[in-house]
matplotlib code that plots the C-alpha trace (Angstrom):
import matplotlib.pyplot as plt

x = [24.8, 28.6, 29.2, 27.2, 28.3, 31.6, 30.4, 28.6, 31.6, 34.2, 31.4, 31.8, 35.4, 35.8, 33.6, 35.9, 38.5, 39.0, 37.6, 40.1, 38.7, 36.5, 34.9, 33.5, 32.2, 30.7, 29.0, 27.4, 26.3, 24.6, 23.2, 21.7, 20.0, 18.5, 16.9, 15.8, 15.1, 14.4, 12.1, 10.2, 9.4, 6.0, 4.9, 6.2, 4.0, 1.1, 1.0, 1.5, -0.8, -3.6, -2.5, -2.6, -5.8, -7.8, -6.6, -7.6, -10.6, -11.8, -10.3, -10.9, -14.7, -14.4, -12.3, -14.1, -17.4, -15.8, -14.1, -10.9, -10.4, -6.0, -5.8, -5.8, -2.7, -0.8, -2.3, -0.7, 2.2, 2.3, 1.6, 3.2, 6.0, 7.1, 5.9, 4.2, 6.3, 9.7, 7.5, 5.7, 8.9, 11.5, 9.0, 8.6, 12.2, 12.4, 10.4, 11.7, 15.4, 16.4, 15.6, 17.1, 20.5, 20.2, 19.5, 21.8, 24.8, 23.6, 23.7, 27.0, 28.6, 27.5, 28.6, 32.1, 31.8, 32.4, 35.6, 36.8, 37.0, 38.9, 41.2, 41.3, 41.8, 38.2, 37.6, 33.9, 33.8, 34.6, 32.9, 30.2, 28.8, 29.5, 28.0, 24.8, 25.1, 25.1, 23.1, 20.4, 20.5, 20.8, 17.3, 15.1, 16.3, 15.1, 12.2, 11.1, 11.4, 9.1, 6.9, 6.1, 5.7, 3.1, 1.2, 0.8, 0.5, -2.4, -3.9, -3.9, -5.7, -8.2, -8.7, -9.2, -11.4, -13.9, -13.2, -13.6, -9.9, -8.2, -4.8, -3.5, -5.4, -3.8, -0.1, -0.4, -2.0, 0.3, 3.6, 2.6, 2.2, 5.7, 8.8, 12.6, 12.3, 9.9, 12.0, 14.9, 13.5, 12.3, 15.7, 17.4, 14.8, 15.0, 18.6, 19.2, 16.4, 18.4, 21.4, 19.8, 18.4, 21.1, 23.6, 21.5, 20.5, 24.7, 25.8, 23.2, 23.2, 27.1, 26.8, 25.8, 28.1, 27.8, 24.1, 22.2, 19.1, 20.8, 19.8, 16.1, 16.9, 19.1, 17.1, 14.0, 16.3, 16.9, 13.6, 12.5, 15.6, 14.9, 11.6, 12.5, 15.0, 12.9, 9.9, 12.3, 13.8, 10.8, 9.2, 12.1, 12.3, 8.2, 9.4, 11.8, 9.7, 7.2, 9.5, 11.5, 9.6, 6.0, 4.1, 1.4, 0.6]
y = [12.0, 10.8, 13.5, 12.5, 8.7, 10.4, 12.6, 9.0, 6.8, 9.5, 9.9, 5.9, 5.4, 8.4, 6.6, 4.0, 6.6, 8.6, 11.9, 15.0, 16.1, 13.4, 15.8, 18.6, 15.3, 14.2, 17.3, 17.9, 14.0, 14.5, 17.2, 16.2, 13.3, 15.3, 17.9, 14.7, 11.7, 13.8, 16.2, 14.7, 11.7, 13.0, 13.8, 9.9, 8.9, 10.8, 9.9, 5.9, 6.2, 7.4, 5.0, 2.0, 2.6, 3.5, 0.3, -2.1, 0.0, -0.2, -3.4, -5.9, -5.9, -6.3, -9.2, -10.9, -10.5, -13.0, -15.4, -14.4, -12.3, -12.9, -11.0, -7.4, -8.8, -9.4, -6.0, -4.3, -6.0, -4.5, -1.0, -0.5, -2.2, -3.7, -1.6, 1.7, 2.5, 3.2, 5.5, 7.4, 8.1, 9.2, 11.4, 13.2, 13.4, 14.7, 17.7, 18.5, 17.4, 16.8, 20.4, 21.8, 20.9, 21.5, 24.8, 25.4, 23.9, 26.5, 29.2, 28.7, 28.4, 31.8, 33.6, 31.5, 29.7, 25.8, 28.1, 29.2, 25.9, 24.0, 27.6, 26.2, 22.4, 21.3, 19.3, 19.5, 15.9, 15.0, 17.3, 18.9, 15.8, 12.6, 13.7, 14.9, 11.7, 9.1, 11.1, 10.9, 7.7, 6.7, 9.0, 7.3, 3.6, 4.9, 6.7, 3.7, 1.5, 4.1, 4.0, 0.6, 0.1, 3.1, 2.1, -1.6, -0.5, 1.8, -0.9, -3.3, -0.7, 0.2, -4.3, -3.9, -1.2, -1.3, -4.7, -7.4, -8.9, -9.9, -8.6, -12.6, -13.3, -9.9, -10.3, -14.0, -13.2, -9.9, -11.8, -14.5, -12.2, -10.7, -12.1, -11.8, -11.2, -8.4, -6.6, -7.0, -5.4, -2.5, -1.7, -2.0, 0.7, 2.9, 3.1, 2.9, 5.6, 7.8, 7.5, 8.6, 11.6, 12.8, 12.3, 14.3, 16.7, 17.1, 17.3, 19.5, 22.1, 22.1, 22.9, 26.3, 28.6, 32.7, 33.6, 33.3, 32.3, 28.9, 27.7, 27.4, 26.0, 23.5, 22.9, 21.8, 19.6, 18.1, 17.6, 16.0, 13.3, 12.7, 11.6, 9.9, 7.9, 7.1, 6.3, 3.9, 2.1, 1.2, 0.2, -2.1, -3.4, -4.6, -5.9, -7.9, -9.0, -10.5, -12.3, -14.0, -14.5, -14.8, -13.5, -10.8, -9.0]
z = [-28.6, -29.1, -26.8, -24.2, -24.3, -23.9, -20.5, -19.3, -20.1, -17.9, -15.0, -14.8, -14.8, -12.5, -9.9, -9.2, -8.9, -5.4, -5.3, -5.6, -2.2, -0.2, 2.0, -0.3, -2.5, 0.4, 1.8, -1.8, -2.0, 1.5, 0.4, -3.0, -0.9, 1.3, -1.4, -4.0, -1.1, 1.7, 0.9, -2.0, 0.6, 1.8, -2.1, -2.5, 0.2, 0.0, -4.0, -3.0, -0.3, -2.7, -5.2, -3.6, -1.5, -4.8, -6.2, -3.2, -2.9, -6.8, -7.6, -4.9, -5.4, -9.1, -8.9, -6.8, -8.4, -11.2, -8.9, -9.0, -6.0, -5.6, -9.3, -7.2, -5.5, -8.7, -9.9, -6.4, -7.1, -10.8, -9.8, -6.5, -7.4, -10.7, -13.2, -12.5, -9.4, -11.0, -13.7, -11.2, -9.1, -12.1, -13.1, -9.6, -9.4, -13.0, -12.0, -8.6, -8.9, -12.4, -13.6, -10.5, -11.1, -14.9, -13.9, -10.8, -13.0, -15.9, -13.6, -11.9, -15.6, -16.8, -13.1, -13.4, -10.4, -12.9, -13.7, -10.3, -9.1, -12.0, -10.9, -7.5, -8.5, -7.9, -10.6, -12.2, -12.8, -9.0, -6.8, -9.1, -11.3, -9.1, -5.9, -7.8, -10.1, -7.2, -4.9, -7.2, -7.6, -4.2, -3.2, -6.3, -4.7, -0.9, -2.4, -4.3, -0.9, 0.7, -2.4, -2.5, 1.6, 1.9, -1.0, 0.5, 3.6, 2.7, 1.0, 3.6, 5.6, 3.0, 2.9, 6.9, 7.3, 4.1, 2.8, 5.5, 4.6, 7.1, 8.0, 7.8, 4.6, 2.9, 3.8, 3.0, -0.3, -1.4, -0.4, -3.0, -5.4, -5.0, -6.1, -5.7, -9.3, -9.1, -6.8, -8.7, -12.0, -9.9, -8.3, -12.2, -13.6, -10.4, -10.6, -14.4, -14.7, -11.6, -13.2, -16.8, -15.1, -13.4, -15.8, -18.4, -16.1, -15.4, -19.1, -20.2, -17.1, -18.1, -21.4, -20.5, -22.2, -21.0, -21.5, -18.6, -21.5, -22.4, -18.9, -19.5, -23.0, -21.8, -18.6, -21.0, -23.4, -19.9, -19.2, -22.9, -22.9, -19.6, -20.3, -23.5, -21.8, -18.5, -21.0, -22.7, -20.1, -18.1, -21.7, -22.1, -19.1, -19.8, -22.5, -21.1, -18.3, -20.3, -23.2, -20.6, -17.3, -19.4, -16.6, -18.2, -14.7]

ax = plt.figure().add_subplot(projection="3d")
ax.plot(x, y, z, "-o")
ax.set_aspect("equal")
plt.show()
């Protein structure tokens, strides 16, 4: 653990540093953005898309049988949005991204390539971690902008076409329901939760020693903090939510 606080605290302060070489960090950002933001974006969508539908299709009748028909836009808000949203997405990227740079960081250690760079004056720190680090977190942020469009989106069209709402009386009713505040809580947990998985997936993939069968070892202690610590700060941020604001849903 002290250890890790250690590889968190250096990744930090070597952010506000310049990179050894700009354009290999670069190129390796770009790229980790395109393999966690770009091309999870249509499992993103398509699992929003379903989400949100299902609960404008379930929900709105239910509420509405007991008078109390703008509760399903507090509940959209709650799952597409505040709450659920930032779970949903840390996990995808979990099991897409995170375990694929534990395991391509694990592999480059035991075929020397960490140790032909530092040979070359590529630091690990500057062109291996921080690219992956902040790429990360920069795709969960997009991804959870997608996440949260789609899913209204689809249930505005599931209100239009099955529901006889109205595409004035939905937008008036959903932008009620959403807050600054809401917003806010889901970019801290998207990019707390980025960083977390990144940064474990980083330290762990580099602990890696010789044998190539330390990668899958470390890969799934990569996995189970990772999930500890996304399952923790999304709890805490609930938390949070509810002792200080004192809104339930």
């Amino acid at each position: 653990m002290l250890n890790f606080i250690r590889f968190a605290i250096e990744l930090i302060t070597s952010s506000f540093k310049a990179l050894s070489n700009r354009t290999l960090g670069r190129q390796v950002f770009m790229v980790q953005v395109f393999f966690s933001g770009f091309e999870a974006l249509s499992l993103v969508c398509l699992v929003s898309a379903l989400l949100g539908g299902l609960v404008m299709y379930i929900g709105y009748d239910f509420f509405v049988s007991i008078g109390q028909p703008h509760w399903i836009y507090t509940i959209l808000n709650t799952v597409l949005l505040r709450d659920l949203a930032p779970f949903l997405i840390c996990f995808i990227l979990l099991a897409r991204s995170g375990s694929a740079i534990s395991t391509e960081l694990g592999n480059m250690k035991v075929n020397k390539e960490v140790a032909a760079l530092n040979v070359m004056g590529i630091g690990t720190m500057s062109y291996l971690v921080l690219p992956r680090v902040w790429g990360m977190v920069t795709s969960i942020f997009i991804l959870g902008c997608f996440f949260s469009t789609v899913g209204i989106l689809s249930a505005n069209l599931i209100a239009l076409l099955f529901l006889n709402v109205s595409h004035i009386e939905f937008w008036n009713a959903i932008l009620g329901a959403i807050s600054v505040l809401d917003i806010v809580f889901m970019a801290i947990k998207l990019c707390v939760s980025g960083f977390l998985i990144a940064t474990l997936s980083c330290y762990f993939g580099l602990k890696v020693e010789s044998a190539v069968t330390q990668v899958p070892q470390y890969m799934i202690k990569t996995v189970g903090f990772s999930v500890l610590s996304v399952s923790l700060i999304n709890g805490l941020g609930i938390v949070v939510y509810l002792l200080f604001f004192g809104r339930v849903v």
